[in-house]
VOLUM-407217 format. One record per atom (N, C-alpha, C, O): atom name; residue number from 0; x, y, z; residue in one letter. Coordinates in nm, 4 decimals, m for minus. Example, Ala and Ser with C-alpha at 12.3 -4.5 7.8 and 13.67 -1.06 7.14 Angstrom:
<nodes>
    a     k          u          v          w   r
    N     0     1.3190    m0.5690     0.7800   A
   CA     0     1.2300    m0.4500     0.7800   A
    C     0     1.3200    m0.3300     0.7800   A
    O     0     1.4236    m0.3319     0.8465   A
    N     1     1.2850    m0.2250     0.7080   S
   CA     1     1.3670    m0.1060     0.7140   S
    C     1     1.2900     0.0030     0.7870   S
    O     1     1.3409     0.1138     0.8039   S
</nodes>
This chain:
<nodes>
    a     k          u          v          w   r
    N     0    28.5339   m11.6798   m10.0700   X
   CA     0    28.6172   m11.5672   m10.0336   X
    C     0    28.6308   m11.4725   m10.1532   X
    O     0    28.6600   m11.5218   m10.2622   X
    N     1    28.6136   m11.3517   m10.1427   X
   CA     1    28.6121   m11.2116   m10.2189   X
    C     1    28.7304   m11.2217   m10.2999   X
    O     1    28.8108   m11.2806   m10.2276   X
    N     2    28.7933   m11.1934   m10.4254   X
   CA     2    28.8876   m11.1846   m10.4505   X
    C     2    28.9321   m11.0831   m10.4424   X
    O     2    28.8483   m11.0065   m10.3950   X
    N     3    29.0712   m11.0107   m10.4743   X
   CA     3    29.1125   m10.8835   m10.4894   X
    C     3    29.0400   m10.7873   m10.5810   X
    O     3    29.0259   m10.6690   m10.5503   X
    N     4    28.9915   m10.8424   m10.7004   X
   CA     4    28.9756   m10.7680   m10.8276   X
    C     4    28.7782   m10.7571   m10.7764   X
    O     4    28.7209   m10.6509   m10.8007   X
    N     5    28.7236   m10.8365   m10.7308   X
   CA     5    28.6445   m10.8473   m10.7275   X
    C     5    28.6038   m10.7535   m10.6095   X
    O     5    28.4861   m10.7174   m10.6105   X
    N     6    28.7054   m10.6961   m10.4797   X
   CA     6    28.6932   m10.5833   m10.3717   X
    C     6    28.6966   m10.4691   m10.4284   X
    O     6    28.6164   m10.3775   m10.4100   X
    N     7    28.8020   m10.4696   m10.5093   X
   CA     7    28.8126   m10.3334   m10.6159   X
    C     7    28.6946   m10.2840   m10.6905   X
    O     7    28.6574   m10.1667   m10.6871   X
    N     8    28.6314   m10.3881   m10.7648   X
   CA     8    28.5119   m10.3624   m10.8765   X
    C     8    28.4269   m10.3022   m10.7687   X
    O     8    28.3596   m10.2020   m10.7927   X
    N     9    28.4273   m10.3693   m10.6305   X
   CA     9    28.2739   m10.3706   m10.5913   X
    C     9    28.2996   m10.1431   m10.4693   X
    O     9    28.2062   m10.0703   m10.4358   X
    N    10    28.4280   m10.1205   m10.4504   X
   CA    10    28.4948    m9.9950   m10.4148   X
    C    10    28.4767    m9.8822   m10.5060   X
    O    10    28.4642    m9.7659   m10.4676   X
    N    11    28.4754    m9.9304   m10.6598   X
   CA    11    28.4672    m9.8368   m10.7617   X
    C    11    28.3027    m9.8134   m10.7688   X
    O    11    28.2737    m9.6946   m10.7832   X
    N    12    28.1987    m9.8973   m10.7620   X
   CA    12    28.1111    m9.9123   m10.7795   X
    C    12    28.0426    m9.7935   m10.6486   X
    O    12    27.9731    m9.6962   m10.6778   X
    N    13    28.0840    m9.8331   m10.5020   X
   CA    13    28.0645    m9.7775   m10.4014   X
    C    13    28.0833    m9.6155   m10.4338   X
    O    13    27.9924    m9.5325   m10.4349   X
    N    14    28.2398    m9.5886   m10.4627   X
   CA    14    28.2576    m9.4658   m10.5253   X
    C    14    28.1794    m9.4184   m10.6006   X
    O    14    28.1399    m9.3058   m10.5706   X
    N    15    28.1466    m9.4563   m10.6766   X
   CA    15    28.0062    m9.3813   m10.8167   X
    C    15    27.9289    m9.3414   m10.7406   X
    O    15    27.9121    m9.2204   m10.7255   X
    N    16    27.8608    m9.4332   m10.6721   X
   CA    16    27.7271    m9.4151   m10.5724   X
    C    16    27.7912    m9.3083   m10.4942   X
    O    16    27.7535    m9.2015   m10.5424   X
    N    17    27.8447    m9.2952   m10.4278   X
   CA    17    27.8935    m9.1940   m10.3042   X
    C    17    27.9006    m9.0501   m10.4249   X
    O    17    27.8138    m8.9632   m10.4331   X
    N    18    28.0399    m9.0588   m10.5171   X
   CA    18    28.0021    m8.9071   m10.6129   X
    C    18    27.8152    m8.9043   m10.6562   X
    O    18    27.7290    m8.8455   m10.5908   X
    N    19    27.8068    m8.9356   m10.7049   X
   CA    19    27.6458    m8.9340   m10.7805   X
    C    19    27.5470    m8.8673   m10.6366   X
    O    19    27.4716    m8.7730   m10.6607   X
    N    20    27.5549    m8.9232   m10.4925   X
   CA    20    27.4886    m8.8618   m10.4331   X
    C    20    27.5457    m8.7125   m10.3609   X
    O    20    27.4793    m8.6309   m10.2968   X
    N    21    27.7062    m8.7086   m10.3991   X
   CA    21    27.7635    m8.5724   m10.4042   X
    C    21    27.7106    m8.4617   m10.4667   X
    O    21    27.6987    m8.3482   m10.4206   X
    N    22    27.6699    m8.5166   m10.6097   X
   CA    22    27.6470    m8.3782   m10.6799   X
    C    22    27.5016    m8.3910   m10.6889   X
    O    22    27.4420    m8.3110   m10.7610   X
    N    23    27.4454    m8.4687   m10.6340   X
   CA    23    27.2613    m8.4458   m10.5742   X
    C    23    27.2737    m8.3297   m10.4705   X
    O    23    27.2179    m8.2225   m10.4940   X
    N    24    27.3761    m8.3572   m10.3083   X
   CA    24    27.3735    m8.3038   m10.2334   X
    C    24    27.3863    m8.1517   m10.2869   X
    O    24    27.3081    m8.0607   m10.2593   X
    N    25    27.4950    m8.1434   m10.3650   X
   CA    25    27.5333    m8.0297   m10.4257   X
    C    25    27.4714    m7.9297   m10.5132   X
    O    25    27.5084    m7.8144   m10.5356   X
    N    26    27.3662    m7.9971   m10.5605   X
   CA    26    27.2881    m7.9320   m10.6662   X
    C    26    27.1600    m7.8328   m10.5541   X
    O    26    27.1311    m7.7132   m10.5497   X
    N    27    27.1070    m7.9644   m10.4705   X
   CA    27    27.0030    m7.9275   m10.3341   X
    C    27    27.0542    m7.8252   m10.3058   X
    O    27    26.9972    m7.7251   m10.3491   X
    N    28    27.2015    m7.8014   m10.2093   X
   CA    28    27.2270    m7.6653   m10.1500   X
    C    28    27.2260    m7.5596   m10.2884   X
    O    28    27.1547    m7.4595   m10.2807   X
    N    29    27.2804    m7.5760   m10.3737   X
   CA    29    27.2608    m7.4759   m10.4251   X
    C    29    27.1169    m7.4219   m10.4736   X
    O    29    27.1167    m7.3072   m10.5184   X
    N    30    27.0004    m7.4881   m10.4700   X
   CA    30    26.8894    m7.5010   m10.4460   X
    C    30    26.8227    m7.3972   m10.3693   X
    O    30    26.7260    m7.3257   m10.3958   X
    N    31    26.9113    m7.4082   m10.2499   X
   CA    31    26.8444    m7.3170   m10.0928   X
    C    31    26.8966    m7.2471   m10.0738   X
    O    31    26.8454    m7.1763    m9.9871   X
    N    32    27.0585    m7.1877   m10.1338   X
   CA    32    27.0839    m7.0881   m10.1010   X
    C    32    27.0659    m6.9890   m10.2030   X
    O    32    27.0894    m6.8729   m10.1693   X
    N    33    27.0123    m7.0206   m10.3746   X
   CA    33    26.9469    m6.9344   m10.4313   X
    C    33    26.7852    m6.8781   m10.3429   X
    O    33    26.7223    m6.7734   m10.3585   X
    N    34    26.7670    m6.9557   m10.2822   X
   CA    34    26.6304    m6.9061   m10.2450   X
    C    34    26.6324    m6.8491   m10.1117   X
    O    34    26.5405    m6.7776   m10.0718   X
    N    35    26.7356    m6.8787   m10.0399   X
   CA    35    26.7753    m6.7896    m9.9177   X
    C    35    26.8438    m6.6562    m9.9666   X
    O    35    26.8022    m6.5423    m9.9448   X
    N    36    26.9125    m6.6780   m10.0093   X
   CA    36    26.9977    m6.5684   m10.0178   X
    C    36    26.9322    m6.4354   m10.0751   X
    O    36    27.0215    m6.3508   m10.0719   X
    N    37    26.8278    m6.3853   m10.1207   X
   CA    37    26.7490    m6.2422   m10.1555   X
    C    37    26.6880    m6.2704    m9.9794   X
    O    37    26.7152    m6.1650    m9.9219   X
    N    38    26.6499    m6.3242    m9.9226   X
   CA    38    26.6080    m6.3036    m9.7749   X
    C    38    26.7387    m6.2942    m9.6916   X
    O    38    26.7086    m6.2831    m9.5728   X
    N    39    26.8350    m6.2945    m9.7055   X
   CA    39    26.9312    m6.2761    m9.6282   X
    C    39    26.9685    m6.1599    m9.6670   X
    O    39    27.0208    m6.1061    m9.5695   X
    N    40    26.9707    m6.0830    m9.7666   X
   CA    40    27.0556    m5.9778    m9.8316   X
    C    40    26.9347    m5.8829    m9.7673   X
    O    40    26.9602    m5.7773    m9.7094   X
    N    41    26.7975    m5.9351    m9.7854   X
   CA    41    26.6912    m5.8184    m9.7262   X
    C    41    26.7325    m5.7954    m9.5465   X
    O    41    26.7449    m5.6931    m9.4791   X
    N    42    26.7422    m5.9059    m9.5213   X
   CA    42    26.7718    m5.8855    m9.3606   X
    C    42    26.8637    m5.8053    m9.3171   X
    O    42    26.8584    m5.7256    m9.2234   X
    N    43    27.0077    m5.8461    m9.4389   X
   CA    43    27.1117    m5.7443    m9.3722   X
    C    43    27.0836    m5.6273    m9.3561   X
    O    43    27.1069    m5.5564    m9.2582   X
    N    44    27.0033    m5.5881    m9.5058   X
   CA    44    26.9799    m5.4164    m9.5498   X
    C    44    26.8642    m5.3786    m9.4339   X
    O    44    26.8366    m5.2615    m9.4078   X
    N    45    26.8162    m5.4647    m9.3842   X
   CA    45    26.7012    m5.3563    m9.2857   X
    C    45    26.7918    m5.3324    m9.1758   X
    O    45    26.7553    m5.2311    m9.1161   X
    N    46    26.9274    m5.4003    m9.1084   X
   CA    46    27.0004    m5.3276    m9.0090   X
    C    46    27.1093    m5.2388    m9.0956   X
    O    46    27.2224    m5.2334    m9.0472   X
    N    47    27.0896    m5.1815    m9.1971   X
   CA    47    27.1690    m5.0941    m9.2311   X
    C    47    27.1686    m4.9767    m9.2164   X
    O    47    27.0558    m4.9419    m9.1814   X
    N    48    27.2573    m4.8680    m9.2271   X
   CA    48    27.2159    m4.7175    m9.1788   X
    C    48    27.0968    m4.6659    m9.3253   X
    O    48    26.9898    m4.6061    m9.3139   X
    N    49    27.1350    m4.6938    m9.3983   X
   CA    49    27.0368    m4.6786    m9.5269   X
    C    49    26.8783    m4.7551    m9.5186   X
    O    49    26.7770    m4.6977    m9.5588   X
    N    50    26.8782    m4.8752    m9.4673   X
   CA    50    26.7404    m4.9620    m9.4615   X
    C    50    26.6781    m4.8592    m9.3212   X
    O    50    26.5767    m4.7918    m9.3396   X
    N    51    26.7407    m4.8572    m9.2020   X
   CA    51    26.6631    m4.8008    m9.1268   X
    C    51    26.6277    m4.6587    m9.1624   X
    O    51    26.5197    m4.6187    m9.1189   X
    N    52    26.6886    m4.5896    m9.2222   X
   CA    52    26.6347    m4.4192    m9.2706   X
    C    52    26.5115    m4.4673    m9.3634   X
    O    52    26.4087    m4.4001    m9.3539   X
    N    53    26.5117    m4.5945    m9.4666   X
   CA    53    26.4150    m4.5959    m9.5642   X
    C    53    26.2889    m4.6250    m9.4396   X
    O    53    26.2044    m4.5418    m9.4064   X
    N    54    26.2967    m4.7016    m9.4087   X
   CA    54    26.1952    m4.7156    m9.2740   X
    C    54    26.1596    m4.6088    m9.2286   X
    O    54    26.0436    m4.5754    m9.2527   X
    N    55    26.2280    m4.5363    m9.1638   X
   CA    55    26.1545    m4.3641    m9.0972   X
    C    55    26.0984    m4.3200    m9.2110   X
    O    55    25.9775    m4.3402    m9.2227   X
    N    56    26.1374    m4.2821    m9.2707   X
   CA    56    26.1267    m4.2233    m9.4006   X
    C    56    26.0028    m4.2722    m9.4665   X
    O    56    25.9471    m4.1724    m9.5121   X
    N    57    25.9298    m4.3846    m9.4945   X
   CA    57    25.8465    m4.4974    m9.5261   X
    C    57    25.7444    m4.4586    m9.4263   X
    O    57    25.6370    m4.4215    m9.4739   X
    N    58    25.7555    m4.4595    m9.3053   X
   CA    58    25.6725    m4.4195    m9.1972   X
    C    58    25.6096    m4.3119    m9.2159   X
    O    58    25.4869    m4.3032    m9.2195   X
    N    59    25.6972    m4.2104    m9.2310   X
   CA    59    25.6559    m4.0557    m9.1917   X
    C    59    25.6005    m4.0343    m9.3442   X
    O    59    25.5469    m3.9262    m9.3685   X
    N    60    25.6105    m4.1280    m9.4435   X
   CA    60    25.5189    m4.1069    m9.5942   X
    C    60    25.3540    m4.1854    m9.5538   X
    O    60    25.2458    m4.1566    m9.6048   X
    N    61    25.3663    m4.2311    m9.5071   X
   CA    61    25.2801    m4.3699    m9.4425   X
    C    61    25.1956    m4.2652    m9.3240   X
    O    61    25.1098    m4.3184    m9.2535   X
    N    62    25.2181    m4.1527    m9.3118   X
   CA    62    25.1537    m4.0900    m9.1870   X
    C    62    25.1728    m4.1907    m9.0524   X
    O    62    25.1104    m4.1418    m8.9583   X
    N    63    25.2269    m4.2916    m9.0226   X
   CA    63    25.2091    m4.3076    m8.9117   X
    C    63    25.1281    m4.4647    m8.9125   X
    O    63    25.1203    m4.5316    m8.8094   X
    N    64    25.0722    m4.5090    m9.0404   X
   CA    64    24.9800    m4.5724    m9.0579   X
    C    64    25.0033    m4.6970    m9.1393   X
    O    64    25.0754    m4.6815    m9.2378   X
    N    65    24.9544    m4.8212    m9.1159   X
   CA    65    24.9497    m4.9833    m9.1760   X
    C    65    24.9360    m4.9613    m9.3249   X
    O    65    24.8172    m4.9510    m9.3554   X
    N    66    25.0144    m4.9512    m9.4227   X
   CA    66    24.9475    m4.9373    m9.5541   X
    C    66    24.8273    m5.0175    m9.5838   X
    O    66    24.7863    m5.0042    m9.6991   X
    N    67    24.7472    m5.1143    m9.4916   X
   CA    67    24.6862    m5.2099    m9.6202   X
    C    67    24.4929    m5.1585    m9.5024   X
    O    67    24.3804    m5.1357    m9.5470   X
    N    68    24.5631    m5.1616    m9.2976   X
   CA    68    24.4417    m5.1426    m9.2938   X
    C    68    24.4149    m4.9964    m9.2392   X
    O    68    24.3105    m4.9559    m9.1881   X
    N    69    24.5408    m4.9210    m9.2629   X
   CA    69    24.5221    m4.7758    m9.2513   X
    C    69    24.5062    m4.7684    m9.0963   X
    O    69    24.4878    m4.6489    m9.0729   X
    N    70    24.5044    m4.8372    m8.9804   X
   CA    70    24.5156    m4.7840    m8.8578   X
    C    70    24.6989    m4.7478    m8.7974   X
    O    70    24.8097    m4.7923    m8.8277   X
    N    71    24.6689    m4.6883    m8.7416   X
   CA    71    24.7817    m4.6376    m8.6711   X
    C    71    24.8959    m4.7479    m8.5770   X
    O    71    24.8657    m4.8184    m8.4807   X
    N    72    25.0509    m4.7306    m8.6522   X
   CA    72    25.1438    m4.8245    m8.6160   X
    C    72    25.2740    m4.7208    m8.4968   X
    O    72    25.3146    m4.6046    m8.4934   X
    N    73    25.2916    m4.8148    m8.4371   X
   CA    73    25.4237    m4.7442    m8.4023   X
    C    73    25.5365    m4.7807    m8.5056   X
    O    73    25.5034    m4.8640    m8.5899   X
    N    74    25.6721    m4.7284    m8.5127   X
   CA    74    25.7922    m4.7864    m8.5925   X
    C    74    25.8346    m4.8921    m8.5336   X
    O    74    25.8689    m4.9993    m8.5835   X
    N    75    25.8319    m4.8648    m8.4435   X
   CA    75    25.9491    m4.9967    m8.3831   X
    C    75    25.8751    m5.1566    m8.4002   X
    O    75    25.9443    m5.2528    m8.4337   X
    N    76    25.7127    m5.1710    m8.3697   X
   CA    76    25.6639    m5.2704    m8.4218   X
    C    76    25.6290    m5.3240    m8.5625   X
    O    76    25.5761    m5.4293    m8.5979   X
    N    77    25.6704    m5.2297    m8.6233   X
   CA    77    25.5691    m5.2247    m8.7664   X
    C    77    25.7287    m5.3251    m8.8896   X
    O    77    25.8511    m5.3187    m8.9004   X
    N    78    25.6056    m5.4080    m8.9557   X
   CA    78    25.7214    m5.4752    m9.0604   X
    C    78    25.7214    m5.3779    m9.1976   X
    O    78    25.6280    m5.3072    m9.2353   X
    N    79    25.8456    m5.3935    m9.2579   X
   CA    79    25.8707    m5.4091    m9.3744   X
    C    79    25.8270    m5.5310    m9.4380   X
    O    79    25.8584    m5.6488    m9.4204   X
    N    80    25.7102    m5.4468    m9.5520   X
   CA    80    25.6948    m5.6187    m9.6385   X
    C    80    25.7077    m5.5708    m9.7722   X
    O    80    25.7203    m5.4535    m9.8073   X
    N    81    25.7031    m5.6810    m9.8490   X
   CA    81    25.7140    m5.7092    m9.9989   X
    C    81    25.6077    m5.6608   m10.0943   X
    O    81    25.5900    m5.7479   m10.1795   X
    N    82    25.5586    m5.5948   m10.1064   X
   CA    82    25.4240    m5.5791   m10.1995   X
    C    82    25.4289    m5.7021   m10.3233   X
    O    82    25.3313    m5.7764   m10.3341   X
    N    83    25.5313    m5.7163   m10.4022   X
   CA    83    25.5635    m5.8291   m10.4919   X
    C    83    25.6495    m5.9606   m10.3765   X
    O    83    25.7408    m5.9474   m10.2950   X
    N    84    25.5820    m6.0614   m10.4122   X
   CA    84    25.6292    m6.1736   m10.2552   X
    C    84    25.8392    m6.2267   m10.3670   X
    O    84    25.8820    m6.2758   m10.4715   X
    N    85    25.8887    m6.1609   m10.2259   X
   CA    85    26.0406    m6.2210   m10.2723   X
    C    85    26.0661    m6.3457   m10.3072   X
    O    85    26.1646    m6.3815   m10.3718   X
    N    86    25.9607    m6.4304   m10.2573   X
   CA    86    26.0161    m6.5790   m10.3277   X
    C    86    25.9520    m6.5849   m10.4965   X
    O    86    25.9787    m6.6657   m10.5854   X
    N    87    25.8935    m6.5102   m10.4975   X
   CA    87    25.8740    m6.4910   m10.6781   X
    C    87    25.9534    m6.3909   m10.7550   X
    O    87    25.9707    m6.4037   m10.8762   X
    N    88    26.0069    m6.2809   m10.6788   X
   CA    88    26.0835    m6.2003   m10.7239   X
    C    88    26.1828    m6.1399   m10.6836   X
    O    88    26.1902    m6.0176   m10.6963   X
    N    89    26.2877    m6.2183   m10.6219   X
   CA    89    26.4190    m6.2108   m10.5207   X
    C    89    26.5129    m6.0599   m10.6213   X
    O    89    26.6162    m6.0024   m10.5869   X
    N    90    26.4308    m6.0363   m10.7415   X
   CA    90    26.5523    m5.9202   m10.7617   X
    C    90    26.4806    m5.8135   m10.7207   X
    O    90    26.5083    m5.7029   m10.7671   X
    N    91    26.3495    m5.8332   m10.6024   X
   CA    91    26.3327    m5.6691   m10.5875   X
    C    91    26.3627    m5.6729   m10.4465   X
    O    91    26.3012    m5.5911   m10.3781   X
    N    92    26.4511    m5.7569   m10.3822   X
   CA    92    26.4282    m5.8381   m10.2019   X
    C    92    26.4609    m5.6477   m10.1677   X
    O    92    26.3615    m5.6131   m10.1039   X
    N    93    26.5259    m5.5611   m10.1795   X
   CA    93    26.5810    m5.4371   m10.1602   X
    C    93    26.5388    m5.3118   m10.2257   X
    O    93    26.5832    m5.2018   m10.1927   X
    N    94    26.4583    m5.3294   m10.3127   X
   CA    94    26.3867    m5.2609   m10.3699   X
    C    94    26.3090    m5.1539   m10.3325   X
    O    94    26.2069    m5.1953   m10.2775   X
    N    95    26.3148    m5.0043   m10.3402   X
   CA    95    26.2121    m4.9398   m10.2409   X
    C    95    26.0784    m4.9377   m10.2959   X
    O    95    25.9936    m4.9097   m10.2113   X
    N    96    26.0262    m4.9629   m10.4334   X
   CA    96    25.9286    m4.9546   m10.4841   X
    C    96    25.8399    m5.0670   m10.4459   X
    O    96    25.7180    m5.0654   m10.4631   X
    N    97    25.9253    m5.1915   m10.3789   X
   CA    97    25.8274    m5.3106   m10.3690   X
    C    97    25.8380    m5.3225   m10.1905   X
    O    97    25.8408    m5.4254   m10.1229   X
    N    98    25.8417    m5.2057   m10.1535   X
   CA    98    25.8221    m5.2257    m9.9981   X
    C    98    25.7427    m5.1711    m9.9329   X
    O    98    25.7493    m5.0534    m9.9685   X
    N    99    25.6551    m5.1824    m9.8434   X
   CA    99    25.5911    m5.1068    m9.7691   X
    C    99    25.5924    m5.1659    m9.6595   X
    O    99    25.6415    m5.2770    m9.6394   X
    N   100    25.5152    m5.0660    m9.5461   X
   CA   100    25.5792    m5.0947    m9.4092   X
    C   100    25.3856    m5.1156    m9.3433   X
    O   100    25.2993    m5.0289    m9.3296   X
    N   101    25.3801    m5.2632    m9.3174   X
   CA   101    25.2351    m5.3106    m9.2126   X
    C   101    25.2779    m5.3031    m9.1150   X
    O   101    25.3966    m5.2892    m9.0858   X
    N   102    25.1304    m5.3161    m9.0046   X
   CA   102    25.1268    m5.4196    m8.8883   X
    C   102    25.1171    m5.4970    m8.8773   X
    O   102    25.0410    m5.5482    m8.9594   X
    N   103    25.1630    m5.5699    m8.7960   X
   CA   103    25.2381    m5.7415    m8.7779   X
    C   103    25.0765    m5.7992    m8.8050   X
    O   103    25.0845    m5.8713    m8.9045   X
    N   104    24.9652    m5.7967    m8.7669   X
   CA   104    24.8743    m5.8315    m8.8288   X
    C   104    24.7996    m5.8605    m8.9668   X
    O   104    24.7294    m5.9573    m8.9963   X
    N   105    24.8378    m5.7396    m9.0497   X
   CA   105    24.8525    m5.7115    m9.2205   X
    C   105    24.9533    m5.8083    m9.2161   X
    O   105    24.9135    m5.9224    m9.2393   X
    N   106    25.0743    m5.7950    m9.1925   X
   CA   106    25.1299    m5.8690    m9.2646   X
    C   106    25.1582    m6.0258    m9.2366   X
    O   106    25.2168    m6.0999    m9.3154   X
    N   107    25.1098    m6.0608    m9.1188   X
   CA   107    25.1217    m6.2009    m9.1084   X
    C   107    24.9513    m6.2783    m9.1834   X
    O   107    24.9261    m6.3896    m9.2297   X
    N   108    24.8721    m6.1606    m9.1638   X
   CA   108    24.7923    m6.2243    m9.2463   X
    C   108    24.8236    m6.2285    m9.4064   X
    O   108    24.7686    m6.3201    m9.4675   X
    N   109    24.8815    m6.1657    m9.4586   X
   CA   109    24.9145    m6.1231    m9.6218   X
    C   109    25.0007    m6.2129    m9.6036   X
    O   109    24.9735    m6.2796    m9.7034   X
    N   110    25.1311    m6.2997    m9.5276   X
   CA   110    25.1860    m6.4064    m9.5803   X
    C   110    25.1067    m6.5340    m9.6007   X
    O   110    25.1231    m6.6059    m9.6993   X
    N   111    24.9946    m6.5668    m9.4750   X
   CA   111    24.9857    m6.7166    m9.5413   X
    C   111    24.8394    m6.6977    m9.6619   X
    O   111    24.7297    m6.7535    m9.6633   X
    N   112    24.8839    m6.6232    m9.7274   X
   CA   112    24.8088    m6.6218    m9.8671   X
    C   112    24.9056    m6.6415    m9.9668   X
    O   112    24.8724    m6.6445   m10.0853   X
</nodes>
């Protein structure tokens, strides 16, 4: 039979283990939400009254056209992408110099590279 002192030792022990995988858990999220968070801040800004004017605006510099294969986009389909990729450089996620505007083709091919 367990003694008292010996339930205690083995509670404190439990405790360590339980904190120790606290500040694992803790370290992880903070992990993902440095790396989410420049993609979340980009998302907000493209429904903003400012992100959507940079968009028209981007367009009508763009003639109308895919920056990468130069054929002709509508706005409403066409992405905003990264010229510098945000997971290497989350301080330009808003940036107008590191944006340009493809077709979903350009740019789904330009991500899995």
């Amino acid at each position: 039979m367990a003694t008292f002192e010996h339930l205690v030792r083995e509670l404190l022990k439990a405790t360590k283990r339980v904190d120790h995988s606290l500040q694992q858990l803790q370290h992880k999220a903070t992990q993902v939400q440095q790396k989410y968070e420049p993609r979340i801040e980009f998302e907000r800004w493209k429904q903003t009254l400012g992100g959507r004017k940079w968009k028209r605006q981007q367009y009508k510099q763009q003639d109308g056209r895919c920056q990468m294969c130069q054929r002709p986009i509508t706005l409403k389909g066409s992405h905003i992408d990264h010229i510098k990729p945000l997971s290497r450089y989350p301080n330009l996620a808003i940036t107008s110099e590191n944006l340009q505007i493809l077709c979903v083709d350009c740019n789904l091919r330009k991500g899995k590279k």
